[in-house]
N, C-alpha and C positions, 0 to 999 in steps of 0.2 A: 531314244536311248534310255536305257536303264540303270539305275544304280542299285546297287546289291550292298548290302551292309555284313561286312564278313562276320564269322561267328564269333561268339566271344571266349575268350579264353578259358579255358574249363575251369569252374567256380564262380566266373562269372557271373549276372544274370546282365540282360541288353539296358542300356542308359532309357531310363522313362519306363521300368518294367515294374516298378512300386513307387510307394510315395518314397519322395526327395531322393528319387532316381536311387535307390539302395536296392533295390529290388526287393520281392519278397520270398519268405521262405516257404516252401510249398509242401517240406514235408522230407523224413529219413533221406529222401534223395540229394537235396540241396550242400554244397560244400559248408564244412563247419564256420569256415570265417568271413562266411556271408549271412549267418545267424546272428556272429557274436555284433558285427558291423550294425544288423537290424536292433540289436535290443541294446547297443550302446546309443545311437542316436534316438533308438525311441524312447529311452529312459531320459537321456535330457530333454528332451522334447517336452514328454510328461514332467517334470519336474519345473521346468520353466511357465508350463499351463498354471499349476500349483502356485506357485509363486505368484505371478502377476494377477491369476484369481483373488487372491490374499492382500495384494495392496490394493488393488480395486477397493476389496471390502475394506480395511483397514480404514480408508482413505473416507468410503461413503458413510460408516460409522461414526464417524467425527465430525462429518459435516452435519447429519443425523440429529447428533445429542446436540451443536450451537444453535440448529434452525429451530429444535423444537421446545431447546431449554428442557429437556429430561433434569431432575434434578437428582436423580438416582443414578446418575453418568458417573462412572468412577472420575475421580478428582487427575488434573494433570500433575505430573514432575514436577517440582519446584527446584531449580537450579539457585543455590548457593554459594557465592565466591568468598573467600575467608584469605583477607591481604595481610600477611605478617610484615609487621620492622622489619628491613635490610638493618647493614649496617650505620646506617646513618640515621638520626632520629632525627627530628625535627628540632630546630632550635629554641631554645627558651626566648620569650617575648623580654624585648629590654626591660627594665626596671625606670620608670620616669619619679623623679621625686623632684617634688616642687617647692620650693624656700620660698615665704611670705614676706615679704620685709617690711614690717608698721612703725610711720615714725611718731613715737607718741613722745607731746611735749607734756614734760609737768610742771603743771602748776605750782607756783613758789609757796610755801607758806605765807602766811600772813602774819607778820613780825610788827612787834611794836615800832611807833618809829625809834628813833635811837633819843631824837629832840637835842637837846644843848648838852653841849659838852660836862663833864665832870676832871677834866683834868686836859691842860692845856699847855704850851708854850711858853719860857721866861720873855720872850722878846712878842711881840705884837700889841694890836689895839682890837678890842671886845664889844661886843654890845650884850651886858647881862640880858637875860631871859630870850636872847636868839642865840648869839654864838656860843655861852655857857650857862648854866643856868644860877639864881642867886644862891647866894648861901658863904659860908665861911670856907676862906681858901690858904693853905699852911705851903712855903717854900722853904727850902733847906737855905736859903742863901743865894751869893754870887755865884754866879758862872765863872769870872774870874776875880782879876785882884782888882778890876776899874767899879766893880762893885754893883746892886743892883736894885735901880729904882722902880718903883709903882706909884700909878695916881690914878683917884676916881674922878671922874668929870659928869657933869650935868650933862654936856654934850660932845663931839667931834670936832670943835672948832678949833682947837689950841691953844684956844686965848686964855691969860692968865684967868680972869673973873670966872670961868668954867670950870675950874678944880676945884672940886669939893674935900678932899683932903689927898696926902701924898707921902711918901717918905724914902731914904737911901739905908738900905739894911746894908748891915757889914757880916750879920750872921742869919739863922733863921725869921722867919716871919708871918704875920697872919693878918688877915683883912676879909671885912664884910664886907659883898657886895649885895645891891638891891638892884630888882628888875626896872631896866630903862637908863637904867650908869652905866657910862664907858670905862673901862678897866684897860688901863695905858702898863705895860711894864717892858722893860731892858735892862739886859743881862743877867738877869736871874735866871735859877733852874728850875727846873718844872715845878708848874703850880697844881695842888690838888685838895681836890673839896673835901673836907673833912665835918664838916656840917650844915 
């Protein structure tokens, strides 16, 4: 049995009568929109050769100038990103301040000692040259009206024989003392060295 492939429609040409079955154009005779069909795909066709020709090169160009280190390669793009402030800026760094605390002691001066007294109490008992020092000492009197006595002694014992001299003032008064005499007084007012 045979098969027959019927004809093809006028304009036509048969499937596989040109490249990519389009058929070809043979000439004045051929229908117009099996020309226009031919030179629309054979233009992308052609344009596509173009094309992938071009990155081929493109491509083996570049690998070209890194193997062979050309130093007359034009230089590549240099991609530059430039980040601006949003709104929010970065915060300022705290501020640290640091307090020292030194405890410095100071050193006193150096003061005379003060030594023996110059002016002392109507009522107690003395030891000239440590508790006050010698010299003449003037009271205004009693402290009150029972009146007020003083006595020099050789020593602290109390016994009569140890008084070297003594007396009961009713008004002012004055007495020498010498260093190493005990100086006895009651109810008098304050005593003070006057030489």
């Amino acid at each position: 049995m045979t098969f027959h492939q019927p004809p093809p429609p006028p304009g036509h040409s048969p499937q596989g009568a040109g490249p990519f079955g389009l058929g070809t154009p043979t000439g004045p005779g051929q229908p117009a929109h099996s020309r226009r069909r031919w030179l629309k795909y054979g233009a992308v066709a052609l344009v596509s050769l173009f094309v992938g020709v071009g990155i081929g090169a493109g491509s083996g160009s570049a690998d070209t100038v890194e193997e062979t280190g050309d130093s007359k390669a034009a230089p590549r793009p240099t991609v530059t990103i430039t980040e601006t402030a949003g709104a929010e800026a970065p915060e300022p760094a705290p501020t640290v301040t640091e307090t020292v605390t030194e405890t410095v002691t100071a050193k006193p001066k150096k003061t005379k000692k003060p030594g023996p007294a110059t002016r002392f109490s109507g009522d107690g008992e003395y030891l000239v040259g440590e508790d006050m020092k010698a010299g003449t000492y003037k009271t205004a009197g009693p402290a009150d009206e029972w009146g007020c006595y003083w006595e020099r002694a050789k020593d602290a014992s109390g016994e009569f024989e140890a008084i070297i001299t003594n007396n009961n003032l009713t008004g002012q008064g004055r007495v020498t003392l010498n260093n190493g005499e005990y100086f006895k007084t009651n109810g008098c007012q304050e005593w003070k060295r006057v030489g």
